[in-house]
DSSP file (Angstrom, degrees, kcal/mol; ACC not computed):
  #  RESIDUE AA STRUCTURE BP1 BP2  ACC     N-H-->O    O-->H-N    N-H-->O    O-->H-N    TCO  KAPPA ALPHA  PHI   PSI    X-CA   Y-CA   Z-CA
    1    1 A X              0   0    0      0, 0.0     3,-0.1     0, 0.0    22,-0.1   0.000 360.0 360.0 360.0 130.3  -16.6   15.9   -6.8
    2    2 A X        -     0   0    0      1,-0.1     2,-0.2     0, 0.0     0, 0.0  -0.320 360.0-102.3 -36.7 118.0  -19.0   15.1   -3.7
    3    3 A X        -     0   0    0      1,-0.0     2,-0.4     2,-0.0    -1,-0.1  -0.389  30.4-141.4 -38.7 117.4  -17.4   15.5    0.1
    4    4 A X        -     0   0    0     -2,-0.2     2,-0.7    -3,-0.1    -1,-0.0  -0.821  24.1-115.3 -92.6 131.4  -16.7   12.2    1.4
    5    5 A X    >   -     0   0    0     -2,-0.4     3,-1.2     1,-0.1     4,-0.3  -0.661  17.0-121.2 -98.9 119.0  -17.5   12.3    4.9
    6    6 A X  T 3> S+     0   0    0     -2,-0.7     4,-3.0     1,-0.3     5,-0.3   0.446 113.1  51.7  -6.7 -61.2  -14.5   11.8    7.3
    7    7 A X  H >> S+     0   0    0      2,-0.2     4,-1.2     3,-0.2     3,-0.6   0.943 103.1  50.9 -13.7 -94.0  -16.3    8.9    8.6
    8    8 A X  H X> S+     0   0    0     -3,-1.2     3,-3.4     1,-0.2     4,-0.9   0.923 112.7  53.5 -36.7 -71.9  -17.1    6.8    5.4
    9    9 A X  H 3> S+     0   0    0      1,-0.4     4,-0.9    -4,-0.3    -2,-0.2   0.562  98.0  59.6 -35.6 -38.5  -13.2    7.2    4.4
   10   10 A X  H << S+     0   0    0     -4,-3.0     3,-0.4    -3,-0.6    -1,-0.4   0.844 106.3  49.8 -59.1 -20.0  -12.0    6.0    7.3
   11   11 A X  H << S+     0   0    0     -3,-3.4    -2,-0.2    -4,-1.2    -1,-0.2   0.926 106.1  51.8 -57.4 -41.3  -13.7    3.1    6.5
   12   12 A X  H  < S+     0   0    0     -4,-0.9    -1,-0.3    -5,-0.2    -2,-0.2   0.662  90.8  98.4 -77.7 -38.7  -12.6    2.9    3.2
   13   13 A X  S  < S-     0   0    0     -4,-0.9     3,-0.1    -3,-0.4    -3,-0.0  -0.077  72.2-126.7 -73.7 146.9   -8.4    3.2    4.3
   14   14 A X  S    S+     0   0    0      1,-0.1     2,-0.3    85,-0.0    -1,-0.1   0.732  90.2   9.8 -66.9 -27.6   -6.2    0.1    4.6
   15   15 A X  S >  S-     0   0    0     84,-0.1     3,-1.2    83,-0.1    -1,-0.1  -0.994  71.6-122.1-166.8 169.2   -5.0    0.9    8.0
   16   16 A X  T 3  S+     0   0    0      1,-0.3    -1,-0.0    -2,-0.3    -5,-0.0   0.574 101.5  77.1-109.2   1.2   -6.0    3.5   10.8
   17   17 A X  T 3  S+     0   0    0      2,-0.0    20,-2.1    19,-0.0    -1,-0.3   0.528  83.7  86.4 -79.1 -11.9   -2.6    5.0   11.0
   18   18 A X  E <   -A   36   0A   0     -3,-1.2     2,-0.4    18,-0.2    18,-0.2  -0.642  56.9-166.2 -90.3 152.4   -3.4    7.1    7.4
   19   19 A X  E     -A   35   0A   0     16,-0.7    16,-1.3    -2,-0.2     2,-0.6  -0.909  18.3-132.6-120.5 152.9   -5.1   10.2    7.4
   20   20 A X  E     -A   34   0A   0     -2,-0.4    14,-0.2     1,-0.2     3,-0.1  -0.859  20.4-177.9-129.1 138.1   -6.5   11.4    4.0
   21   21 A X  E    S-     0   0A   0     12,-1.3     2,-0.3    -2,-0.6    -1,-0.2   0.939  71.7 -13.2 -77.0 -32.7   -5.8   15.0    2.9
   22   22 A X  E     -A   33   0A   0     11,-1.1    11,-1.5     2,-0.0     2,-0.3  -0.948  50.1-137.5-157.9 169.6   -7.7   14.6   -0.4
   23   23 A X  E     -A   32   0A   0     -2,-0.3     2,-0.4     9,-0.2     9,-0.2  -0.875  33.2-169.3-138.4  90.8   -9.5   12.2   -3.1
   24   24 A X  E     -A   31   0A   0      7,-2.2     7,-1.1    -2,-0.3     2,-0.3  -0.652  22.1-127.1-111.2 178.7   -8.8   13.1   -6.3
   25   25 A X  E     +A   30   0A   0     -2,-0.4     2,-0.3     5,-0.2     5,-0.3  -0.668  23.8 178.3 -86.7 142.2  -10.3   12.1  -10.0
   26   26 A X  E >   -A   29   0A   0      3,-3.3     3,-1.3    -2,-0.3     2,-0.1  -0.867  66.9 -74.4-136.3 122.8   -7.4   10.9  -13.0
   27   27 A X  T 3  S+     0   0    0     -2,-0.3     3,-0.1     1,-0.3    -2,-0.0   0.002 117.1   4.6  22.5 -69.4   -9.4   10.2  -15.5
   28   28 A X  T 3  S+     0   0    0     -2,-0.1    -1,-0.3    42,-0.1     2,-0.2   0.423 127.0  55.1-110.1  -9.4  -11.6    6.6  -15.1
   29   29 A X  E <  S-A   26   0A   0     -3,-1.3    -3,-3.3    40,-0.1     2,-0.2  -0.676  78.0-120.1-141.4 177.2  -10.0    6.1  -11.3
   30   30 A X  E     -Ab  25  71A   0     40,-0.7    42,-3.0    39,-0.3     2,-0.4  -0.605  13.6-156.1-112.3 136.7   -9.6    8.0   -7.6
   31   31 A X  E     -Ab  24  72A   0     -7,-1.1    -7,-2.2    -2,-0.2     2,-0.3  -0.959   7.7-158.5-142.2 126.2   -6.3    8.8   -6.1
   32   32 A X  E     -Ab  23  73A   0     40,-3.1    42,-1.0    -2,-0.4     2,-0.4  -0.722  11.8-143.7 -98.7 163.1   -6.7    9.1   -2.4
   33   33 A X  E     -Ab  22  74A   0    -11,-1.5   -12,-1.3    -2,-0.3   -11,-1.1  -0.977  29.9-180.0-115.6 112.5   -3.5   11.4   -0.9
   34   34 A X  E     -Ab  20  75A   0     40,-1.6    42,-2.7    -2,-0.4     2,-0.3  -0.824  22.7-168.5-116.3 151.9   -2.6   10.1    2.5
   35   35 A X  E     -Ab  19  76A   0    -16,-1.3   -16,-0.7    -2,-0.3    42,-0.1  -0.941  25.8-118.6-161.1 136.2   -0.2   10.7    5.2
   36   36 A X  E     -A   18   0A   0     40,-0.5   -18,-0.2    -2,-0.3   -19,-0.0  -0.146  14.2-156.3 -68.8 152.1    0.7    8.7    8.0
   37   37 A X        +     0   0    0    -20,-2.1     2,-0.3     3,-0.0   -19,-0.1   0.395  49.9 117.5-127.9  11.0    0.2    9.8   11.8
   38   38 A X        -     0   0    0    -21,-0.3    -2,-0.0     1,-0.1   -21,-0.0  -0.746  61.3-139.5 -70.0 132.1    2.5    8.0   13.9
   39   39 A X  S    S+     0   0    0     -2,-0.3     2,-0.2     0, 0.0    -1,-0.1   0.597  77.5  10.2 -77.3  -7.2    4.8   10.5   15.5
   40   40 A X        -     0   0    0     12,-0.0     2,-0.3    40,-0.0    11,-0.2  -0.948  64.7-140.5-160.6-176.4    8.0    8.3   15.1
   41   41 A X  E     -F   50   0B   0      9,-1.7     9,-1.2    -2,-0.2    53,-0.1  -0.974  22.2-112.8-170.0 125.8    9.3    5.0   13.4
   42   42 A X  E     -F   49   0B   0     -2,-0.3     2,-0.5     7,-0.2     7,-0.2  -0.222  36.4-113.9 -62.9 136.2   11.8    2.0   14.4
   43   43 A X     >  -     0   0    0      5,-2.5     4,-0.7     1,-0.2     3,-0.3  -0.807  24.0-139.3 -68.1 136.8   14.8    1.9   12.6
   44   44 A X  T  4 S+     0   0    0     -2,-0.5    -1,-0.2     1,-0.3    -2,-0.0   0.939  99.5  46.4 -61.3 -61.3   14.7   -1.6   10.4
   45   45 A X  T  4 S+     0   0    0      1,-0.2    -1,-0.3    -3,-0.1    43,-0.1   0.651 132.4   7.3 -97.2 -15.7   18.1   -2.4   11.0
   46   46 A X  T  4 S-     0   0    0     -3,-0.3    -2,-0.2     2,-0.1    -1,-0.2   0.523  85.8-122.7-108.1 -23.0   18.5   -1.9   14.8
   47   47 A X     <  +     0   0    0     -4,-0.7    -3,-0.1     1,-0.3    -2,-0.1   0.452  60.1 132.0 127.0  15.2   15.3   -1.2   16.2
   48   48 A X        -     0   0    0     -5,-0.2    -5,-2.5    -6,-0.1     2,-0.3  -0.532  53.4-121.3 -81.5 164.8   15.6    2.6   18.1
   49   49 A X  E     -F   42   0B   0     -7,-0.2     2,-0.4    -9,-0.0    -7,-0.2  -0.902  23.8-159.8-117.0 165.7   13.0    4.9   17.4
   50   50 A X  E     +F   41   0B   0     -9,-1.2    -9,-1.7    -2,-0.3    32,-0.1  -0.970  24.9 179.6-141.6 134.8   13.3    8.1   15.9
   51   51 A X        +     0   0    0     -2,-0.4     2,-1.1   -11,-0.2    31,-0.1   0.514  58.1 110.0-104.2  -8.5   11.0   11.1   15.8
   52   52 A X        -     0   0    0     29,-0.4    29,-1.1     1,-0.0     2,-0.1  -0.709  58.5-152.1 -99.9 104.4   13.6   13.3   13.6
   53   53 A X  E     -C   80   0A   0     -2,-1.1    27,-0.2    27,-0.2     3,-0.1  -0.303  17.1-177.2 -68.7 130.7   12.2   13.7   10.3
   54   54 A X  E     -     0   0A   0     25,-2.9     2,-0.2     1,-0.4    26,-0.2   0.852  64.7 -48.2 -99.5 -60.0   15.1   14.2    7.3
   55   55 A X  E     -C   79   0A   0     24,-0.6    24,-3.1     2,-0.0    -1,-0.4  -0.915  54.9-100.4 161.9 159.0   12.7   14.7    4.5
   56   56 A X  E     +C   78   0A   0     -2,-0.2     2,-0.3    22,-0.2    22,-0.2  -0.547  27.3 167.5 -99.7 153.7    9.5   13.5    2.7
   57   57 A X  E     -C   77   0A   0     20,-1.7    20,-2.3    -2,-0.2     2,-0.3  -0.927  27.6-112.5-152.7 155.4    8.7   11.5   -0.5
   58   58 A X  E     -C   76   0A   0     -2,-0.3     2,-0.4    18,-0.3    18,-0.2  -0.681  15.0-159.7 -92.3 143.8    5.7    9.9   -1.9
   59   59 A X  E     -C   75   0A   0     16,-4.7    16,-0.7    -2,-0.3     2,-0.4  -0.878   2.5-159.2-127.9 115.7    4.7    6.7   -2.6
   60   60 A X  E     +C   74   0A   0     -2,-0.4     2,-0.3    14,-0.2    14,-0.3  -0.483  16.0 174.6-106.9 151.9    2.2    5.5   -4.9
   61   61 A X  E     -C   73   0A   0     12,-4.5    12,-1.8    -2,-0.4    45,-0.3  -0.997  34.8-111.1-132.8 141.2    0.5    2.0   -4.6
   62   62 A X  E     -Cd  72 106A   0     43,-0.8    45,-2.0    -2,-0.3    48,-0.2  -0.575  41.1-170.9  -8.6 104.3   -2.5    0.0   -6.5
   63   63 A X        -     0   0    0      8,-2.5     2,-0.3    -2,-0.2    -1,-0.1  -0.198  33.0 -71.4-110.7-161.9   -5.3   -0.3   -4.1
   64   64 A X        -     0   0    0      6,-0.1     2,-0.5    -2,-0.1     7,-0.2  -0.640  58.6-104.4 -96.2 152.0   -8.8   -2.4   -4.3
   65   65 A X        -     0   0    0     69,-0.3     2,-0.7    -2,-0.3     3,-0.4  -0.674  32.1-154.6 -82.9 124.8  -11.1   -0.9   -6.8
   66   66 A X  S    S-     0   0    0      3,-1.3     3,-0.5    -2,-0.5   -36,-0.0  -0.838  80.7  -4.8-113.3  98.6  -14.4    1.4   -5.0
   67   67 A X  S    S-     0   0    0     -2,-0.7    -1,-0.3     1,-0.2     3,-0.1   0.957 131.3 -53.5  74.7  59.3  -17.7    1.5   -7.5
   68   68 A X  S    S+     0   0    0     -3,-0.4     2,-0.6     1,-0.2    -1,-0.2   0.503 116.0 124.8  64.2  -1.1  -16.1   -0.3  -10.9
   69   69 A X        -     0   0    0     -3,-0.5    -3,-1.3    -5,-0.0   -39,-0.3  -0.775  64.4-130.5 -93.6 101.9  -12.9    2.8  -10.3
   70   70 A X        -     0   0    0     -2,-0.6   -40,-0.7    -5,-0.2     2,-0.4  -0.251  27.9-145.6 -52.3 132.4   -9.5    1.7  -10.0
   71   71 A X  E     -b   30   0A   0     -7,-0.2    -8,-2.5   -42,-0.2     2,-0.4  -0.847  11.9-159.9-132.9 127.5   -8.1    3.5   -7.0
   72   72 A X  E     -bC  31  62A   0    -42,-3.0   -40,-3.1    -2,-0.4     2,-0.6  -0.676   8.1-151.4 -82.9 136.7   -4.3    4.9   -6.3
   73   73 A X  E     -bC  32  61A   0    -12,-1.8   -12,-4.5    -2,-0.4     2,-0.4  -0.993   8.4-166.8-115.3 130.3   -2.9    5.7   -2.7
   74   74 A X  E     -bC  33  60A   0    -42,-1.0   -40,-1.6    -2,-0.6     2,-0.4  -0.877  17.7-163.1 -97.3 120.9   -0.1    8.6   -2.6
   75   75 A X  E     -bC  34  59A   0    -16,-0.7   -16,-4.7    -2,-0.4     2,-0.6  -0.953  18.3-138.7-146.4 141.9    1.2    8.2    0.5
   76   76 A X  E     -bC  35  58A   0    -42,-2.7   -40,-0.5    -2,-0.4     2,-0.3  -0.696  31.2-177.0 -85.4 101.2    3.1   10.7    2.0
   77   77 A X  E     - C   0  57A   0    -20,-2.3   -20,-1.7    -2,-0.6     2,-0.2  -0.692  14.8-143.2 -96.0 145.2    6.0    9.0    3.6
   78   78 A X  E     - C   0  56A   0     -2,-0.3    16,-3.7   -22,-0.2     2,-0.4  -0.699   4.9-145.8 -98.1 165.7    8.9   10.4    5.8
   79   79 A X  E     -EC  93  55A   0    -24,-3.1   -25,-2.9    14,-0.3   -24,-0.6  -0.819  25.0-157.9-114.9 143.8   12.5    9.3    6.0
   80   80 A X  E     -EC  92  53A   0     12,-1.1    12,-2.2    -2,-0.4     2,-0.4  -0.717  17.6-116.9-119.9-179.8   13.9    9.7    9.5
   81   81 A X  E     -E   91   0A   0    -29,-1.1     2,-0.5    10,-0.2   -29,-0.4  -0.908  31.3-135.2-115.4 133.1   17.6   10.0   11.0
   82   82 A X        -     0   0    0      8,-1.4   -32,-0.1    -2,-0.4     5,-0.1  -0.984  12.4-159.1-113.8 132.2   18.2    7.1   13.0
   83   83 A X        +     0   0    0     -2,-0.5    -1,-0.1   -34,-0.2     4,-0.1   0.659  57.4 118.1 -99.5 -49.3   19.9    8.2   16.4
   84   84 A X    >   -     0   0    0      1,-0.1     3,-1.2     2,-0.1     5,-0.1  -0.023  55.3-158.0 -31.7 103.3   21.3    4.9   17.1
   85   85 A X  T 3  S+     0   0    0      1,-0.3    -1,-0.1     3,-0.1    -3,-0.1   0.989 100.6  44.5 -62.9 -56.2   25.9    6.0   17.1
   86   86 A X  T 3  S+     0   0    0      2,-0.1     2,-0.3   -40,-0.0    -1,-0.3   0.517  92.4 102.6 -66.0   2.8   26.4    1.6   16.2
   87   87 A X    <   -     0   0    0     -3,-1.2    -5,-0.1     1,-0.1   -41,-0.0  -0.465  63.3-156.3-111.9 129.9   23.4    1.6   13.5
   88   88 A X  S    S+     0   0    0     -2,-0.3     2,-0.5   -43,-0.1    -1,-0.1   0.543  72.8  87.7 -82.6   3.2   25.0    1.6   10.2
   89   89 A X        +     0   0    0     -5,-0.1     3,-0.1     1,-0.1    -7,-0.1  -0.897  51.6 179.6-113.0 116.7   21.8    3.1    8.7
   90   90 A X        +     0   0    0     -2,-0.5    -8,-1.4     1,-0.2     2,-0.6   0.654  69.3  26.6 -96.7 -44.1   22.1    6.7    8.9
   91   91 A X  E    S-E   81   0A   0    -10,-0.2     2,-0.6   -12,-0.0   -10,-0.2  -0.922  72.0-162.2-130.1 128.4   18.5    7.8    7.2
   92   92 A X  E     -E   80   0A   0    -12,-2.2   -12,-1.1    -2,-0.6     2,-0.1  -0.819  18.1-139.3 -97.1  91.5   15.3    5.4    7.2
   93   93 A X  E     -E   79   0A   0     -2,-0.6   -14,-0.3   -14,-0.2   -37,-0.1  -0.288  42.1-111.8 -54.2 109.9   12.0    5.4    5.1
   94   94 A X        -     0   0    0    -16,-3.7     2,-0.3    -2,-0.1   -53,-0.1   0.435  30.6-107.7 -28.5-168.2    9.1    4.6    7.6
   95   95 A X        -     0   0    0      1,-0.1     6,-0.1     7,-0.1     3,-0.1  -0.863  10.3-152.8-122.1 153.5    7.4    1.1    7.2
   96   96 A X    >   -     0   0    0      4,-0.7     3,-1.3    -2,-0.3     2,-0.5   0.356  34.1-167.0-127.4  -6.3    3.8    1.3    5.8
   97   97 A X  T 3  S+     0   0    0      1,-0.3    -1,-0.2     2,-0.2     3,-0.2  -0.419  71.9   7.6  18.4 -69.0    3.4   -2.3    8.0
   98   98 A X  T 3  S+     0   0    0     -2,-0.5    -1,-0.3     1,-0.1    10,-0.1   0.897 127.1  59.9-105.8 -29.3    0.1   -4.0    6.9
   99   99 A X  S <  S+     0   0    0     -3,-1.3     9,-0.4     1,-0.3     2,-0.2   0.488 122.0   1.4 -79.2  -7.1   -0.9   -1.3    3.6
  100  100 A X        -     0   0    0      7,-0.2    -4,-0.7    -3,-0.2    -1,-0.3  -0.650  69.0-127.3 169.0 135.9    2.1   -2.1    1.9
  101  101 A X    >   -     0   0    0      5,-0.4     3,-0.6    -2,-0.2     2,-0.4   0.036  61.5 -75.4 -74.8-171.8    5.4   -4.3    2.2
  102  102 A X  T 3  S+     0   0    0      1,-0.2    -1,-0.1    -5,-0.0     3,-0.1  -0.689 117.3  10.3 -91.2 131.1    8.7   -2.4    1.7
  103  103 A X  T 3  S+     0   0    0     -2,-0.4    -1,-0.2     1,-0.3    -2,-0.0   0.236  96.1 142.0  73.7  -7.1    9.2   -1.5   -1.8
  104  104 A X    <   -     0   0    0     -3,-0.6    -1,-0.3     1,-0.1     3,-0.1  -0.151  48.3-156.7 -79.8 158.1    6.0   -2.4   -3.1
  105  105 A X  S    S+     0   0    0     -3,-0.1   -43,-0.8   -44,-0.1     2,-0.3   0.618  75.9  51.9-110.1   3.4    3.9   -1.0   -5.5
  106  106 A X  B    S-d   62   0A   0    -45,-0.3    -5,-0.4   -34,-0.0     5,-0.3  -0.935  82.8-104.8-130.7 147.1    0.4   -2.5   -4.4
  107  107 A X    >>  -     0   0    0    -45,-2.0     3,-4.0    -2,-0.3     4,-0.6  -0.308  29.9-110.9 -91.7 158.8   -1.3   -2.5   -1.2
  108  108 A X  T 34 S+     0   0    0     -9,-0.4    -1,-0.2     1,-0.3    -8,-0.1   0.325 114.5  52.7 -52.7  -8.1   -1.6   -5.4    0.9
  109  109 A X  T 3> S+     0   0    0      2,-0.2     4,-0.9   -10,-0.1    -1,-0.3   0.526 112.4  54.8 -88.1 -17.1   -5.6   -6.1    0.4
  110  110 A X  H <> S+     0   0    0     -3,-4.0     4,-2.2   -48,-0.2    -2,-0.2   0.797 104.0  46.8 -64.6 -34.8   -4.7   -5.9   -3.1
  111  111 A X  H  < S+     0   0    0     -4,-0.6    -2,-0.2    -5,-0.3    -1,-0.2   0.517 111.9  51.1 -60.7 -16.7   -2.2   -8.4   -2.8
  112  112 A X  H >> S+     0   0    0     -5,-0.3     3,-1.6     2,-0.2     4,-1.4   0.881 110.9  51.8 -86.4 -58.7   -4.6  -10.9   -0.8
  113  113 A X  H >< S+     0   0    0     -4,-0.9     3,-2.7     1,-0.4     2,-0.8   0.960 113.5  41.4 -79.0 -95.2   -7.2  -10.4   -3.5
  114  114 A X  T 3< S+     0   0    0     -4,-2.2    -1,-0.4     1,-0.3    -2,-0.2   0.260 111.8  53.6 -61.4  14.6   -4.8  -11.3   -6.3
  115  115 A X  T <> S+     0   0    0     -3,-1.6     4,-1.0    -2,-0.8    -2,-0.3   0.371 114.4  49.1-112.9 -22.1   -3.2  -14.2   -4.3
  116  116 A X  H <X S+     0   0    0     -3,-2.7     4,-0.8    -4,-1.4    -2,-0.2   0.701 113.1  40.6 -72.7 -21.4   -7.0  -15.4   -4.0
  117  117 A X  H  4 S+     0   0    0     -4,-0.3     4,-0.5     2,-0.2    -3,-0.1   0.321 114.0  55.4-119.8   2.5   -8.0  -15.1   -7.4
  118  118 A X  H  4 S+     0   0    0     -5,-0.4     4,-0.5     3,-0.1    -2,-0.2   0.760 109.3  45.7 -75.0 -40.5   -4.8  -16.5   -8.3
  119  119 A X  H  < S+     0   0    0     -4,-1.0    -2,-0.2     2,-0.1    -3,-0.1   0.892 122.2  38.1 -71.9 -46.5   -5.4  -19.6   -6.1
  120  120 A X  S  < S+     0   0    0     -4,-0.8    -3,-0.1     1,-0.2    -2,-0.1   0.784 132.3  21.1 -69.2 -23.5   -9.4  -20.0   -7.6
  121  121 A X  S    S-     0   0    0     -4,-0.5     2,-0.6     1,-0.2     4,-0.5   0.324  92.9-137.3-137.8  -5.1   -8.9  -19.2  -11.1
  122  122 A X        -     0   0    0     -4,-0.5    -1,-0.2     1,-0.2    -5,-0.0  -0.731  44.9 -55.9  71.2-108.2   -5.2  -19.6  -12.1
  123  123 A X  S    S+     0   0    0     -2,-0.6    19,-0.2    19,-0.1    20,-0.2   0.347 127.0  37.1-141.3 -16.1   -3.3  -17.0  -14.4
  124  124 A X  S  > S+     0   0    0     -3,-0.5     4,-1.1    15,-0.1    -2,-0.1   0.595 124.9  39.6-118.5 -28.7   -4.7  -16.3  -17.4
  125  125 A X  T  4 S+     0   0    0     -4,-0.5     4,-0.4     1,-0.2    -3,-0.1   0.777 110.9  60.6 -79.8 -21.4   -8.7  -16.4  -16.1
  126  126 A X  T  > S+     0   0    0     -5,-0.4     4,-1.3     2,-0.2    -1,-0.2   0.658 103.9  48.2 -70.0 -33.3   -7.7  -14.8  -13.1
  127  127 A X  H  > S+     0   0    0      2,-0.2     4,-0.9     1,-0.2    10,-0.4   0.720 108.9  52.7 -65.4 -34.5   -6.4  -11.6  -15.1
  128  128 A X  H  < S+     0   0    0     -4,-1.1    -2,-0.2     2,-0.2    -1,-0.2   0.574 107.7  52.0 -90.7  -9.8   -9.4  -11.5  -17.0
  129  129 A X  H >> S+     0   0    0     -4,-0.4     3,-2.5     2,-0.1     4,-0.9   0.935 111.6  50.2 -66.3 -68.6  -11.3  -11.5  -13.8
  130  130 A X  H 3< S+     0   0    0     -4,-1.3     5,-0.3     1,-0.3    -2,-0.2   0.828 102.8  53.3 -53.2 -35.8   -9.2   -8.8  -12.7
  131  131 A X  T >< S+     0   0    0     -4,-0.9     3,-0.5     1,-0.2    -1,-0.3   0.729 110.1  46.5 -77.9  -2.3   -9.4   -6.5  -15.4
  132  132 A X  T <4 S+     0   0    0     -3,-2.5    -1,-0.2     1,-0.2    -2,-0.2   0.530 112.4  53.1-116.9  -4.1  -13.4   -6.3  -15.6
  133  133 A X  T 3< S-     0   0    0     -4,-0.9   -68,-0.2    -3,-0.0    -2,-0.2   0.300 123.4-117.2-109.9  23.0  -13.2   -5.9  -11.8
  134  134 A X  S <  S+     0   0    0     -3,-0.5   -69,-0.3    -5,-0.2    -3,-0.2   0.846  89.3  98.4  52.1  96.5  -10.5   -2.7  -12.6
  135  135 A X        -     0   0    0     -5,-0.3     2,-0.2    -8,-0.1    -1,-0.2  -0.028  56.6-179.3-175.3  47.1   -7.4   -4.2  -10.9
  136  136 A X        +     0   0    0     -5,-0.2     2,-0.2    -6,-0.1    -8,-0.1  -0.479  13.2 155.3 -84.8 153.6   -5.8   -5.4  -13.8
  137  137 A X        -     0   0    0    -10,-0.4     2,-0.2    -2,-0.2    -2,-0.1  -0.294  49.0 -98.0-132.3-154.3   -2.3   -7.3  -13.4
  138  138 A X     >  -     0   0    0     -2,-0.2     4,-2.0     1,-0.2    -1,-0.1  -0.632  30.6-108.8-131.9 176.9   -1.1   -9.7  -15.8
  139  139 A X  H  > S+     0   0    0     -2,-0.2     4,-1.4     1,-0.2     5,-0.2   0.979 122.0  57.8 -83.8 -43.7   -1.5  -14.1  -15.3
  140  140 A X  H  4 S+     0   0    0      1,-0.3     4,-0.4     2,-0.2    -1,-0.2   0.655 105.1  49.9 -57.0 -32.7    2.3  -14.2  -14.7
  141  141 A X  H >> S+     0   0    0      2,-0.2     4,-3.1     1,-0.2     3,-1.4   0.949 111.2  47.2 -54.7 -65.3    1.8  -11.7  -11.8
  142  142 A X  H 3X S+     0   0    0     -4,-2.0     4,-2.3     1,-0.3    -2,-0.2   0.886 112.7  47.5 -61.5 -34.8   -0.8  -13.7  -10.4
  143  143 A X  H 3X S+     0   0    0     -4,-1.4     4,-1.0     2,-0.2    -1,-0.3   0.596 108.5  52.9 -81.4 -12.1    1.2  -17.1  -10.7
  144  144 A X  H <> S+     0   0    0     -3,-1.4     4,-2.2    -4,-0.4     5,-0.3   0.840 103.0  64.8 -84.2 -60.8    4.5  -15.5   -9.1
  145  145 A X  H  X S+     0   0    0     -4,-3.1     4,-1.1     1,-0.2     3,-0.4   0.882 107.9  42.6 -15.3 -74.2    1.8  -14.5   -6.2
  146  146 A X  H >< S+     0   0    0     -4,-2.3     3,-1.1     1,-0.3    -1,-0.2   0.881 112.8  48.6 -61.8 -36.0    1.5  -18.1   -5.8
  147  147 A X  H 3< S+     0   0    0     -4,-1.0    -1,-0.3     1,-0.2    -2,-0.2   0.983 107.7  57.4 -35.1 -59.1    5.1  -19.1   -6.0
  148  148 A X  H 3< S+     0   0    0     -4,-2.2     2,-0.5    -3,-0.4    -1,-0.2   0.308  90.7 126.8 -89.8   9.6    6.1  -16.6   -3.7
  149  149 A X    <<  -     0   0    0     -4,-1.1     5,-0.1    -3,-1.1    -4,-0.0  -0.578  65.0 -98.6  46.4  30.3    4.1  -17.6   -1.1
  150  150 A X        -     0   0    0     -2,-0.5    -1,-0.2     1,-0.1     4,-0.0   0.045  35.2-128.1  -5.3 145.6    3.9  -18.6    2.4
  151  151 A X  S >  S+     0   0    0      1,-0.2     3,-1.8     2,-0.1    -1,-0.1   0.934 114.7  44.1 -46.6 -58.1    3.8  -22.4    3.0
  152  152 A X  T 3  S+     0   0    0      1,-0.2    -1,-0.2     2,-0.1    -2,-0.1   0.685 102.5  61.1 -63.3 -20.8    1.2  -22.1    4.9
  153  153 A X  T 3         0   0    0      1,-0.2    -1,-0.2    -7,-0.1    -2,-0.1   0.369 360.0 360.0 -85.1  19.9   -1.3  -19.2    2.4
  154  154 A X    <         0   0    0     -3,-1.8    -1,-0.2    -5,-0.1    -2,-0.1   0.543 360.0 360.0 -96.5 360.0   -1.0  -22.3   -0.2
């Protein structure tokens, strides 16, 4: 596969804190490998920060689709020790903050995108949009988008 030049790619990333080590091909789609470059990360449940790294894990998420190819993010995430003696949270995952909510499996311009085509199109036309534009989800997906909601994105 053609070198993507550092440049274009940033372009191409969800947020400016990921770096990507490599872009490879799985079969019809792209799986970019990322790893975040902030040197430390707030604990969730009391707020200290921590630079002391425990260990790594990966995370993989659904991204927007780039030339009709459905596209994965691996991102390499660390778990930190949080320092804090009162914090009842001993080990933390980092926060992925706008590319992807905590536990989630898609990233957040993918979620915008299906909560858009969820609003225009409904659930069952909205899927079949999706799938010829490689993101497919299911209509029930897209109509729990809308449930779930902000007041205000309705």
């Amino acid at each position: 596969m053609r070198e993507l030049s550092s440049r274009v790619l940033a372009g191409l990333l969800p947020d400016q804190a990921l770096v990507c080590e490599a872009v490879d091909e799985d079969g019809d789609g792209l799986i970019l490998r990322l790893t975040t470059t902030v040197p430390a990360a707030a604990c969730p449940v009391c707020g200290a920060p921590s630079g002391r790294v425990h260990n790594r894990y990966e995370r993989t998420l659904d991204d927007l689709a780039w030339g009709g190819r459905p596209v994965r993010l691996r991102v390499r995430v660390r778990r930190f020790v949080c320092r804090a003696a009162t914090c009842p949270r001993r080990v933390f995952a980092e926060r992925l903050g706008p590319v992807a909510r905590a536990y989630g499996r898609r990233s957040g311009r993918r979620v915008e995108v299906e909560h858009a085509v969820g609003v225009a199109l409904g659930g069952a036309a909205g899927a079949r949009l999706l799938a010829w534009l490689r993101m497919p989800t299911s209509g029930a997906t897209l109509l729990r988008r809308l449930r779930r909601a902000p007041p205000h994105r309705r």
